[in-house]
C-alpha positions in Angstrom: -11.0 41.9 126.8 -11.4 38.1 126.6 -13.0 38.6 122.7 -9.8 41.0 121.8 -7.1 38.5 123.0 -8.9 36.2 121.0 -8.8 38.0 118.0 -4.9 38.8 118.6 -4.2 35.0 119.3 -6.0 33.4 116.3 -3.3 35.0 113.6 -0.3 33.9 115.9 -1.9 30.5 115.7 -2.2 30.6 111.6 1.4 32.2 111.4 3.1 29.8 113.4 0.8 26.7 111.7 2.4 27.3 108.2 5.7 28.4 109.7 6.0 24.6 111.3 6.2 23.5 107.6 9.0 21.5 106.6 11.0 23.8 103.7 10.4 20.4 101.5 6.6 20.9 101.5 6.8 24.6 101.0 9.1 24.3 98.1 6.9 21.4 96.8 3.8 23.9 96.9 5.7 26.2 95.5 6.1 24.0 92.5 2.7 23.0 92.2 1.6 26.5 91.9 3.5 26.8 89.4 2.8 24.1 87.2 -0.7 23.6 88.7 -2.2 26.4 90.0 -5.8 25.8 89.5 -5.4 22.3 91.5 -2.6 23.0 93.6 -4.9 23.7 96.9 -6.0 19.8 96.2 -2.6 18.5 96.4 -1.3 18.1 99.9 2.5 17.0 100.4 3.8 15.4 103.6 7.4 14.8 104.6 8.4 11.1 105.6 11.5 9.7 107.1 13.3 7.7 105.0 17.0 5.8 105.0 19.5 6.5 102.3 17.0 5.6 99.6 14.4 8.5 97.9 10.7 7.3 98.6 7.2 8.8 98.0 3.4 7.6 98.5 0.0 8.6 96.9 -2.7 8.3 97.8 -6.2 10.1 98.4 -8.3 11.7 101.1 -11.1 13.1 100.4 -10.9 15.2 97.6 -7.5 15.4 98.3 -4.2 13.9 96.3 -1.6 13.2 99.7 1.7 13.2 98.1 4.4 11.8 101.0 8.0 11.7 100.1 11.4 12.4 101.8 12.4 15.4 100.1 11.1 17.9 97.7 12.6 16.2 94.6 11.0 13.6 95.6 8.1 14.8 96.3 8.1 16.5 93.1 8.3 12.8 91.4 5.8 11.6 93.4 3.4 14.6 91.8 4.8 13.8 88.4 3.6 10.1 88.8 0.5 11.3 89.6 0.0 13.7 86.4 1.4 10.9 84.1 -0.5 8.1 85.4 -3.9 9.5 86.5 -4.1 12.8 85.0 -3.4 11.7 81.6 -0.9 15.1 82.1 2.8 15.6 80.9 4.6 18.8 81.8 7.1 19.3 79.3 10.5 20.8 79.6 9.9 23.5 77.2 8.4 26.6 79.2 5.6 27.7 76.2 3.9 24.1 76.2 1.0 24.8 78.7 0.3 22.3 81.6 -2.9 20.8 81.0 -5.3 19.2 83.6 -8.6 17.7 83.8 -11.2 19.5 85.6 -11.4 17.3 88.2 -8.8 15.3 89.8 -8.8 11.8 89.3 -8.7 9.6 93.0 -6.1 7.7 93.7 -7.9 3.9 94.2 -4.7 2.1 96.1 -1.7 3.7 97.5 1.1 3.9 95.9 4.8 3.3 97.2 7.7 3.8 94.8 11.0 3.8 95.7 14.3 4.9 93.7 16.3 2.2 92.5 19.8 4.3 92.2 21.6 7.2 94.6 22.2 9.4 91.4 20.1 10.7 88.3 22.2 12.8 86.3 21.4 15.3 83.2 23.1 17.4 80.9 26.3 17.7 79.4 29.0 20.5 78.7 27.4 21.2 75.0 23.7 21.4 75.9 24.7 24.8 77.6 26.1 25.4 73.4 23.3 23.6 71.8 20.0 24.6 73.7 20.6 26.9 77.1 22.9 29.7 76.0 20.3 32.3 75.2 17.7 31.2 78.0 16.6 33.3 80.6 15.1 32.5 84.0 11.4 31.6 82.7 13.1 29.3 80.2 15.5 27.7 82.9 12.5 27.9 86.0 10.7 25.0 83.7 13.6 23.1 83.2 14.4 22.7 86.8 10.8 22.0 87.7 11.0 19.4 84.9 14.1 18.1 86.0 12.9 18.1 89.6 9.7 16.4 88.5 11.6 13.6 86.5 13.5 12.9 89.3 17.1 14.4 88.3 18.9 15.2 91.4 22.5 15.5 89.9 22.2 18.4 87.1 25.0 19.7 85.3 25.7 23.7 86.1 28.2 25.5 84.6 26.2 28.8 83.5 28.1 31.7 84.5 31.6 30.4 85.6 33.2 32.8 83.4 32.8 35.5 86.2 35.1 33.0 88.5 37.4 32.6 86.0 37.7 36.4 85.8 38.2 36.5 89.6 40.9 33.4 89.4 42.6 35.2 86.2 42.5 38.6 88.4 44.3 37.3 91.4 47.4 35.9 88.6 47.8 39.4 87.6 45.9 39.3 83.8 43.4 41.9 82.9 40.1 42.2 82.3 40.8 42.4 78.6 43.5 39.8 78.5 40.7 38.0 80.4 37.8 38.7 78.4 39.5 38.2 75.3 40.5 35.0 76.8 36.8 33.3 76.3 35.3 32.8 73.4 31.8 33.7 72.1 28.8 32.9 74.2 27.4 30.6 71.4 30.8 28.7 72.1 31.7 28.9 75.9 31.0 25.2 76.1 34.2 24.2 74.1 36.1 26.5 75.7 34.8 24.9 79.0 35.9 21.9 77.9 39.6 22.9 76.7 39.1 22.5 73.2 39.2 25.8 71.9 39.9 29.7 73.1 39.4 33.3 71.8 36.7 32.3 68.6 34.2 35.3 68.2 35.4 36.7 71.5 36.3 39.0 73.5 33.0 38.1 76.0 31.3 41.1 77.4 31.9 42.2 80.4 27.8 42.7 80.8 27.5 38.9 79.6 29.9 37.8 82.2 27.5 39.5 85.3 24.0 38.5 83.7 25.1 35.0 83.7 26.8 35.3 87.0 23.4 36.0 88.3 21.5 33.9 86.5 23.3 31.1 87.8 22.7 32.0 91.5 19.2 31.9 90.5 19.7 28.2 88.8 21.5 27.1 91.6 18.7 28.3 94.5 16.3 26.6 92.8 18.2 23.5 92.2 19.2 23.1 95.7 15.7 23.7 97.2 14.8 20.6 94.8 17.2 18.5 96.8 19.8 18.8 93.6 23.1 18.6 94.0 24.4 21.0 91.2 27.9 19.7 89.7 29.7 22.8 89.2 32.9 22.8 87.2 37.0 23.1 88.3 40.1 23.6 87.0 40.7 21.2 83.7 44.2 22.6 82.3 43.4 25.2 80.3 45.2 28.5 80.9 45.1 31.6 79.1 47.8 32.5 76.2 49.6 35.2 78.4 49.8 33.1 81.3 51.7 30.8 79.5 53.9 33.9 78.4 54.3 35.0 82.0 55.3 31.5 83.6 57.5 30.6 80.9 59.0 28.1 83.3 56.1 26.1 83.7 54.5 22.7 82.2 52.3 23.8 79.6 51.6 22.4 76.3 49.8 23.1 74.0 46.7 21.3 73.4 45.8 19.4 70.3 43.9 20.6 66.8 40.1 20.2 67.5 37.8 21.0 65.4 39.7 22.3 62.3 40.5 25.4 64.6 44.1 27.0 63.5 46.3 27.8 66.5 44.8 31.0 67.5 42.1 29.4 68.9 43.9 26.1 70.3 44.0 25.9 74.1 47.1 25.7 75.9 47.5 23.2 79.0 49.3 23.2 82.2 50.2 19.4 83.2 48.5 18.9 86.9 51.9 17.7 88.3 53.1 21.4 88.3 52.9 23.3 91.7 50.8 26.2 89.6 48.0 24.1 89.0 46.9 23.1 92.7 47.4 26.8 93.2 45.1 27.6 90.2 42.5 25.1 91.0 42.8 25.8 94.7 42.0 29.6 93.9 39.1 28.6 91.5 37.6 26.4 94.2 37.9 29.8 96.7 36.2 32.1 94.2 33.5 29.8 93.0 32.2 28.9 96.4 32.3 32.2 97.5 29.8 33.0 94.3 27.9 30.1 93.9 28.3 27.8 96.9 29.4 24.1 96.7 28.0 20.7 96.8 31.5 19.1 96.6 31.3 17.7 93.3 33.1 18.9 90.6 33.0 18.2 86.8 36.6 18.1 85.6 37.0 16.9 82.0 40.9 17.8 80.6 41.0 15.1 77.9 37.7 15.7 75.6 38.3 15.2 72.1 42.0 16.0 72.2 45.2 14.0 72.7 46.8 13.9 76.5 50.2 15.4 76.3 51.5 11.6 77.3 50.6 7.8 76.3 52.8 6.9 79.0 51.9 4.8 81.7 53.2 6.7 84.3 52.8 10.2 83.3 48.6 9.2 83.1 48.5 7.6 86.6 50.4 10.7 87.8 48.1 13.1 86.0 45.2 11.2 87.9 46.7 11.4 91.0 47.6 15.2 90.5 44.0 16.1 89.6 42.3 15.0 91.9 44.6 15.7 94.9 44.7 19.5 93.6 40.5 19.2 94.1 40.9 17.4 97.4 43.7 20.0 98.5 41.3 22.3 97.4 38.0 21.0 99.5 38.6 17.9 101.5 35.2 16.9 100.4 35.2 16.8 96.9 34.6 14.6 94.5 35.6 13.8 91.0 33.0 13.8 88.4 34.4 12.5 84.6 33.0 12.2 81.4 33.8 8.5 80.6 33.4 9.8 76.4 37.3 10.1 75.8 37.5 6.5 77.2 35.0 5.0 74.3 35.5 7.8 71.5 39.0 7.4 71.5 39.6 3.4 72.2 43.0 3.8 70.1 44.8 5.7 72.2 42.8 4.9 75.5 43.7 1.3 75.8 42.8 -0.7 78.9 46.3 -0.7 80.4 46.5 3.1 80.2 42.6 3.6 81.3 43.3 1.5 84.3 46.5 3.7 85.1 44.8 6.8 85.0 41.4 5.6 87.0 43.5 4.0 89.6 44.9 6.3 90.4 42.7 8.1 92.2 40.8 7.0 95.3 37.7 4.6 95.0 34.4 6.7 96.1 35.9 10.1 95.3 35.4 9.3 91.3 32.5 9.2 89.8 32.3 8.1 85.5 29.7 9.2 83.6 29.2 6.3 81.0 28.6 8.6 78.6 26.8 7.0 75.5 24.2 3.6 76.9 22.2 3.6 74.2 24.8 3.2 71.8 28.1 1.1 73.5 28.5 -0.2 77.3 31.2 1.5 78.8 31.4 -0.5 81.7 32.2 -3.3 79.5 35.0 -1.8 78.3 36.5 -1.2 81.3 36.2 -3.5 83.9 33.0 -1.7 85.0 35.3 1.7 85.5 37.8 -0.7 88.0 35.3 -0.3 90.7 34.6 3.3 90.8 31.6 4.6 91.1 29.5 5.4 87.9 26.5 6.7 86.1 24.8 4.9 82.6 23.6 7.6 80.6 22.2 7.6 77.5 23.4 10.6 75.0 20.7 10.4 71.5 21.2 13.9 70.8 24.1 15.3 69.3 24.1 19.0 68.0 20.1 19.7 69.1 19.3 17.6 65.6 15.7 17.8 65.1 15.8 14.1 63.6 12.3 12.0 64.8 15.3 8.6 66.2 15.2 7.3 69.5 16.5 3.6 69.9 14.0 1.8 72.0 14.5 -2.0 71.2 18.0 -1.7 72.1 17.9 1.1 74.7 15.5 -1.6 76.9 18.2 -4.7 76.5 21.3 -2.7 77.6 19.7 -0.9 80.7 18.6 -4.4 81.9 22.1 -6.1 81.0 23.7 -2.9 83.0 21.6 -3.4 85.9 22.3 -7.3 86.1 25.7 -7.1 85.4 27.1 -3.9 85.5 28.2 -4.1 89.0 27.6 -3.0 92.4 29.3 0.3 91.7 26.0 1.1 89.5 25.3 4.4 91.5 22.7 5.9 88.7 21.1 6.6 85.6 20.8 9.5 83.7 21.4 11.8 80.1 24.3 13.4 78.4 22.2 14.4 75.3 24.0 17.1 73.7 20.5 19.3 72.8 17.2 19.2 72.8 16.0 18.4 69.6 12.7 16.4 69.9 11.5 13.1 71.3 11.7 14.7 74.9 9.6 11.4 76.0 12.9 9.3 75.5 14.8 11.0 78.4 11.9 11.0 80.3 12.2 7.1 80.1 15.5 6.7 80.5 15.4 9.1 83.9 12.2 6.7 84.9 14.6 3.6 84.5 16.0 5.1 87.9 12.5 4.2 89.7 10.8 1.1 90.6 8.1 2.0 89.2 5.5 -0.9 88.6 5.3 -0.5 84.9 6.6 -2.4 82.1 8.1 -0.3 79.3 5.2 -1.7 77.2 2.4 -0.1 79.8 4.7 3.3 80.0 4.2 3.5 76.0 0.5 3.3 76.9 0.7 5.9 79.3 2.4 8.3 77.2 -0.1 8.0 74.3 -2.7 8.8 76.3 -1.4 11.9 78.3 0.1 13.2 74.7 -3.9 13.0 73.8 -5.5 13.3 77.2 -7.2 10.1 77.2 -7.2 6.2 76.7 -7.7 5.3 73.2 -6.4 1.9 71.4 -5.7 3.7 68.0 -3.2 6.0 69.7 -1.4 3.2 71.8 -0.5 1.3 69.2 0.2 3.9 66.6 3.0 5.1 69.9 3.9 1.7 70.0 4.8 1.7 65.9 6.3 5.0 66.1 8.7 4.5 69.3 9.5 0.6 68.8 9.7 0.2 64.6 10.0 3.5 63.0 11.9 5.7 65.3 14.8 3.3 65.9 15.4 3.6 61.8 16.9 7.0 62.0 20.7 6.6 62.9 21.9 9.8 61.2 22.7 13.4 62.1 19.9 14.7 60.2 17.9 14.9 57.3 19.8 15.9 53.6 17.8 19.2 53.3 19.8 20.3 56.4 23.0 19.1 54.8 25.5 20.6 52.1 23.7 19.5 48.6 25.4 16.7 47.2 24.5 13.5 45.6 24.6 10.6 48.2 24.4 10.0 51.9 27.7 11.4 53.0 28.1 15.2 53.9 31.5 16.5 55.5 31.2 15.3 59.1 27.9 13.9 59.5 26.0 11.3 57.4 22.4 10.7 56.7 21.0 7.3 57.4 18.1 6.7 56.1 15.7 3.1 56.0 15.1 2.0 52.2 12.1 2.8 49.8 10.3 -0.5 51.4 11.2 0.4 55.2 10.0 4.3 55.4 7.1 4.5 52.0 4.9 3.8 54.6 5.8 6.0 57.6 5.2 8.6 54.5 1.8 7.0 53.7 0.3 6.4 56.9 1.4 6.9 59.9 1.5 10.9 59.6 -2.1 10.8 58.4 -3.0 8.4 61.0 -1.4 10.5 64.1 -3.6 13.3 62.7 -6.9 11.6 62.3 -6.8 10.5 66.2 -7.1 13.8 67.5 -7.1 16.3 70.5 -6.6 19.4 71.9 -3.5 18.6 73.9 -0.7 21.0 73.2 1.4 17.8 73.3 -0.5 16.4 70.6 -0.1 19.4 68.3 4.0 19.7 69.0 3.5 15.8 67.6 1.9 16.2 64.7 4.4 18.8 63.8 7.0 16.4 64.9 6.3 13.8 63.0 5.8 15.9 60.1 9.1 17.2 59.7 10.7 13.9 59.4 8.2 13.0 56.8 8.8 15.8 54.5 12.9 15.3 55.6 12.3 11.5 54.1 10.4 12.7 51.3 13.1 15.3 50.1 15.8 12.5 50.2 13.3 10.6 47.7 13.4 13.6 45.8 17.3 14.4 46.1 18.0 10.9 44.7 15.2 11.4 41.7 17.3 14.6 41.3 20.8 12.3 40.9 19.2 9.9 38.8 17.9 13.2 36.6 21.4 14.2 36.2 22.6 11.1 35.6 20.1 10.6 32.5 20.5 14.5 31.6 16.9 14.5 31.9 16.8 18.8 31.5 12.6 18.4 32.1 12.5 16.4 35.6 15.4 17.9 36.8 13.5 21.4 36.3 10.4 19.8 38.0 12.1 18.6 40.8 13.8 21.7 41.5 10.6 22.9 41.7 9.1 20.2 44.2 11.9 20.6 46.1 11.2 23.9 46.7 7.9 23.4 47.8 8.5 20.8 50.5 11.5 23.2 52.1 9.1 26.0 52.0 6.0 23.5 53.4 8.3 22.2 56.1 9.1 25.6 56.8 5.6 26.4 57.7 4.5 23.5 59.3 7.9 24.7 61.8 6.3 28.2 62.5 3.2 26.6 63.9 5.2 25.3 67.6 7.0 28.7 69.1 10.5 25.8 69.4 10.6 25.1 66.3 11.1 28.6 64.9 14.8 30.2 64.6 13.0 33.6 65.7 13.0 32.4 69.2 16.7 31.4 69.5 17.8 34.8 67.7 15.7 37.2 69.5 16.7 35.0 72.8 20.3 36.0 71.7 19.1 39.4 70.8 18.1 40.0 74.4 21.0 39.9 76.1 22.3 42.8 73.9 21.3 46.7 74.5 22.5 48.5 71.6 22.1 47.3 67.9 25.8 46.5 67.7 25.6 44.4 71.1 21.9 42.5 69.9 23.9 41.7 66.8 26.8 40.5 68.5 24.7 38.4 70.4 22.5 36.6 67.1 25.7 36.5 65.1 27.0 33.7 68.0 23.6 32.1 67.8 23.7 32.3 63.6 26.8 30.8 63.4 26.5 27.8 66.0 23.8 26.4 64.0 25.5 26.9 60.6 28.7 26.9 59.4 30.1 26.5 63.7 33.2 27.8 63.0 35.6 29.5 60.8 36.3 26.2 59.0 34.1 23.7 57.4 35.2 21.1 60.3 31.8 21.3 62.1 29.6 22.5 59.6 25.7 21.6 59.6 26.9 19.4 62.8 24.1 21.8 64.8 21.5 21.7 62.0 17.5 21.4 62.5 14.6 21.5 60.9 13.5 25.2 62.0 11.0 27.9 60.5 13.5 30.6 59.4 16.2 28.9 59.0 14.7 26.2 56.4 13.8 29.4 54.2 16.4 31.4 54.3 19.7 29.2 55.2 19.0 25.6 53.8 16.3 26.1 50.9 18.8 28.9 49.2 21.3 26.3 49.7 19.6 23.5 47.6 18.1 26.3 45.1 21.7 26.8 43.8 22.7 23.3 43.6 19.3 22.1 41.4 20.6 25.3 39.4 23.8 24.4 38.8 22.6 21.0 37.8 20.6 22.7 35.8 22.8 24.8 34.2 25.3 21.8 33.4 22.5 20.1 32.2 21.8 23.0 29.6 25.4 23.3 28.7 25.8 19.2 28.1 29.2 20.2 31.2 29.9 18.6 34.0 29.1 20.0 37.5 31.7 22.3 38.3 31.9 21.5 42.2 34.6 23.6 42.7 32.6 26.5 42.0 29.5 25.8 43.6 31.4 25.3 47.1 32.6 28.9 46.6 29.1 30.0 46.3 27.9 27.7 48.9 30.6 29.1 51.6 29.9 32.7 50.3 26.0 32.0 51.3 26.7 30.5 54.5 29.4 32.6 55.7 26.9 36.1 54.8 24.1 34.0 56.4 25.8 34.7 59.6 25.5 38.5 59.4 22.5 39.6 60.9 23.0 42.9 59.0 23.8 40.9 55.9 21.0 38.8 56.0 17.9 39.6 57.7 15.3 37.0 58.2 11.5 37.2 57.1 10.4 34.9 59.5 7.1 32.7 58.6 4.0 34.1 60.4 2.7 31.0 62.4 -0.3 29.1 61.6 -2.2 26.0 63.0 -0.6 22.8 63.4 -3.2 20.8 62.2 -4.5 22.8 59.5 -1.0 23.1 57.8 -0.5 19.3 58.5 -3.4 18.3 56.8 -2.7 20.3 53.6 0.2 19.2 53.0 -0.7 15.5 53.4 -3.4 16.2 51.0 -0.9 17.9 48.7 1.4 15.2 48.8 -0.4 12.5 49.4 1.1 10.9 52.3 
């Protein structure tokens, strides 16, 4: 009897062992199964006490890695510290990169204490969900939280699925579901509509869209909240439908500004916060959005992006101010503000300080918080008194449209987060990113998100480190070729992209984006050496490969810009024989960049179409779905005010978007050439738009996609081929 009540007991013991766990610890494991299966058993976390400030310890027992912090976020930095530092390891953001580990754990000699050195690390922005997330599914957005977790973001951006509130809200004001639906626009272009700049393009959104992402997001926000994140969700900026504007004709609405070259079918139409509708409309979002997703009480609300307020008067701002934020707090006593601070700095002509402290003011101190939108470029705080006390975040933005260009601002990055720190203020609250995409150079937010830690490394010995877990071990030649790329080369590129992304034309300049580009004497040796010399160091490491590719694409991107300008200086001579052979080089390098792109799974267009593709069920919905992801990339919209403003160096869409592009401008140079004419531009645009607009067709043009070969092999014939 004694032997049975043993047996009975024992389990009961086990059970109620790992049910004492603090949910932090579980959800830590959890993660490190994830990410680290083989080694997870080896990594033991522990929850500590701590005060207001996010801590963690290493250190080792026995074969064990103890990993001690006061949350799970936390204790997923604490693991990440680990990978970087001792492992040699990076776990990258993208979910096909694999996690690789030594075979043995490395010890940890001394313990390690690092605390954080701000309350708030914020990421994202409105048109990342445009530019990068709106075709993801959960295995894409699992890594990304893990990554954000592991990085230390505990203030993410989430506004995946809020359409299905906005039906709710749009419901309970007596609209329809088509009224509704044909409300949004596209899914490839939810973000601008987020942000009240435009309505209706490519809509109406389907109904089966609107519940997937619904449901996704549930899943998002789970996660994120488990990884002590608090999500900022979004609220009620202005923008109301058309037909609500036609059934409360006595209300204050305007309509909104021209953005984007949008006519005014698509322009958004705004109801002015002092009007009793809108606390009623934000008061009804707040209901439905909780009851769906929950709330952490802060709320993104953003009415003045990119387009004029319906006011410059002093008193009509600091009223707006007021009214906004006291239709959130009517809403949910505990909520709190959270701004972009980009109108403030993007618009300095009409945001002067007078009017900036009017409309700041005028809302309470602790329940704003400012995103300084764009450190790495322009100090917002110096602009404007620091935000007049308010609480804010220094970001730093890099990325706009998900441009693939190798850039990345070190030397100035590194002054202007210490000048913020020592002088920014005590309202200083965090750090964090507003890129608009992920492009490349994921290592760059991964710095600027480490600036957030007092971590006892100098940005000097955290170039080391990523050299050698890019490579998986120490080595001299790879330190200081990371040192050349991220502190001289990489801080040349200022543009938007490379010119075999842009529309063909002779000189830097094209529509609304410019290429910047160093001289003969700065890059000529970036082509000569430094590709060849990333690719003579060697490894194995995924990482490594995705570099060499990297790298590669803004070589051959500066080498077609030597050619381009060879190609003016043709025409300009009427040289009929070099023009032909550089039409022909040309060709070559967009088809060789092409391939080199098909050898890393992100760099491929297939992915982001047949991620759009997947939402769809029938043929007609599939191409719905890649017709929005076509035409984001490409020519945006229906006018040429945003064209090529998404563009990127991708397998698929080099061959079959951009190299047609070129082939018919080297023709009709050609052709002018032959005919002793000039270039009839005129004409060629007509083409040009003809191509573009068909482009966006999925059952116009289909794609032969590049079957994908080995990074290293295609990089190394090619810098044979062209001697770089």
């Amino acid at each position: 009897m004694k032997y049975r009540l043993t047996l009975i007991f024992f389990p009961l013991l086990v059970l109620s062992s790992c049910s004492s766990k603090p949910e932090s610890v579980k959800t830590a494991e959890a993660l490190a199964e994830r990410l680290i299966p083989a080694q997870a058993k080896y990594i033991e976390f522990r929850e500590i006490p701590a005060d207001t400030t996010d801590v963690f310890e290493l250190k080792s027992e026995g074969r064990k890695i103890v990993v001690s912090a006061n949350n799970a976020g936390t204790m997923a930095v604490g693991l990440n510290y680990y990978l970087n530092n001792y492992c040699n390891t990076t776990v990258s953001e993208y979910a096909a990169h694999p996690v690789e580990m030594p075979e043995v754990l490395p010890q940890v000699s001394e313990p390690v204490r690092v605390t954080a050195k701000v309350k708030y690390r914020f990421y994202l922005n409105y048109c990342t969900f445009g530019y990068t997330m709106p075709w993801w599914g959960w295995k894409e957005w699992e890594r990304f939280i893990d990554w954000m977790a592991l990085n230390g973001v505990n203030m993410p951006l989430a506004t995946t699925g809020e359409e299905a509130t906005w039906q709710r809200v749009w419901r309970r004001f007596g609209m329809s579901d088509g009224q509704i639906r044909a409300h949004f626009t596209g899914p490839g272009h939810l973000a601008w509509h987020r942000m009240v700049n435009i309505n209706k393009f490519q809509g109406p959104l389907p109904q089966e869209w609107i519940d997937a992402q619904a449901e996704l997001e549930k899943k998002i926000l789970k996660r994120e909240r488990a990884l002590s994140m608090t999500p900022v969700l979004h609220s009620f900026s202005g923008s109301v439908p058309e037909v609500f504007k036609d059934m409360h004709p006595e209300a204050q609405i305007t309509k909104v500004s021209n953005w984007g070259g949008f006519g005014d079918p698509y322009r958004c139409w705004f109801l002015s916060p002092t009007d009793p509708l809108y606390a009623e409309i934000q008061k009804a979002y707040i209901e439905e959005q909780t009851a769906l997703f929950g709330t952490d009480h802060i709320y993104g609300l953003d009415p003045f992006n990119e387009v004029d307020a319906p006011s410059w008067d002093v008193e009509t701002l600091s009223s707006m101010g007021s009214a906004f934020y006291g239709s959130l707090e009517a809403a949910d006593p505990e909520a709190v503000w959270l701004q972009m601070g980009w109108f403030l700095i993007n618009d300095r002509r009409h945001w002067t300080p007078e009017l900036m402290q009017a409309f700041l003011g005028s809302v309470p101190q602790e329940k704003l918080i400012m995103l300084d939108y764009h450190d790495d470029w322009v100090l917002g705080w110096k602009l404007t008194e620091s935000f007049y006390g308010h609480p804010y975040i220094a970001c730093a933005l890099l990325n706009f449209g998900g441009n693939t260009l190798f850039n990345g601002n070190f030397p100035t990055l590194i002054p202007y987060y210490e000048e913020t720190f020592a002088k920014g203020g005590s309202n200083l609250q965090g750090v964090g990113s507003t890129l608009e995409g992920f492009g490349t150079n994921p290592y760059y937010y991964e710095f600027v998100l480490s600036l957030g830690w007092n971590y006892p490394q100098t940005p000097d010995e955290w170039i080391d480190k990523l050299a050698d877990r890019h490579i998986g071990r120490e080595d001299e030649a790879a330190r200081a070729l990371w040192h050349r790329l991220i502190m001289e080369i990489a801080p040349q590129y200022t543009g938007s992209g490379v010119s075999m992304n842009a529309h063909p034309k002779f000189g830097p300049q094209y529509y609304n984006w410019t290429v910047k580009y160093p001289d003969i004497k700065g890059y000529t040796p970036f082509l000569k050496g430094v590709w060849r010399e990333m690719l003579e160091i060697g490894s194995d490491r995924y990482e490594y490969r995705y570099d060499v590719a990297n790298i590669g694409r803004q070589a051959l991107g500066d080498y077609f810009d030597i050619l381009k300008d060879s190609l003016e200086v043709a025409w300009n001579k009427r040289d009929l024989g070099r023009a032909r052979e550089l039409k022909a080089e040309m060709g070559e390098v967009l088809d060789d960049c092409d391939a080199l792109m098909a050898c890393i799974p992100e760099m491929n267009l297939q992915n982001w179409n047949e991620g759009a593709r997947s939402w769809g069920d029938t043929r007609a919905e599939k191409d719905y779905y890649e017709r929005s992801a076509r035409t984001i990339l490409t020519v945006w919209s229906n006018n040429r005010g945003l064209t090529d403003y998404a563009n990127r160096q991708w397998a698929g869409l080099i061959k079959s978007y951009y190299k047609p592009r070129w082939m018919m401008f080297c023709d009709d140079i050609i052709a002018a050439i032959e005919d002793g004419s000039d270039f009839n531009e005129k004409r060629f645009d007509e083409k040009l738009r003809y191509h573009e607009i068909s482009w966006t067709e999925p059952s116009v043009t289909p794609i032969e996609y590049t079957s994908p070969g080995d990074p290293m092999e295609t990089a190394r014939r090619i810098i044979d081929k062209y001697g770089f």
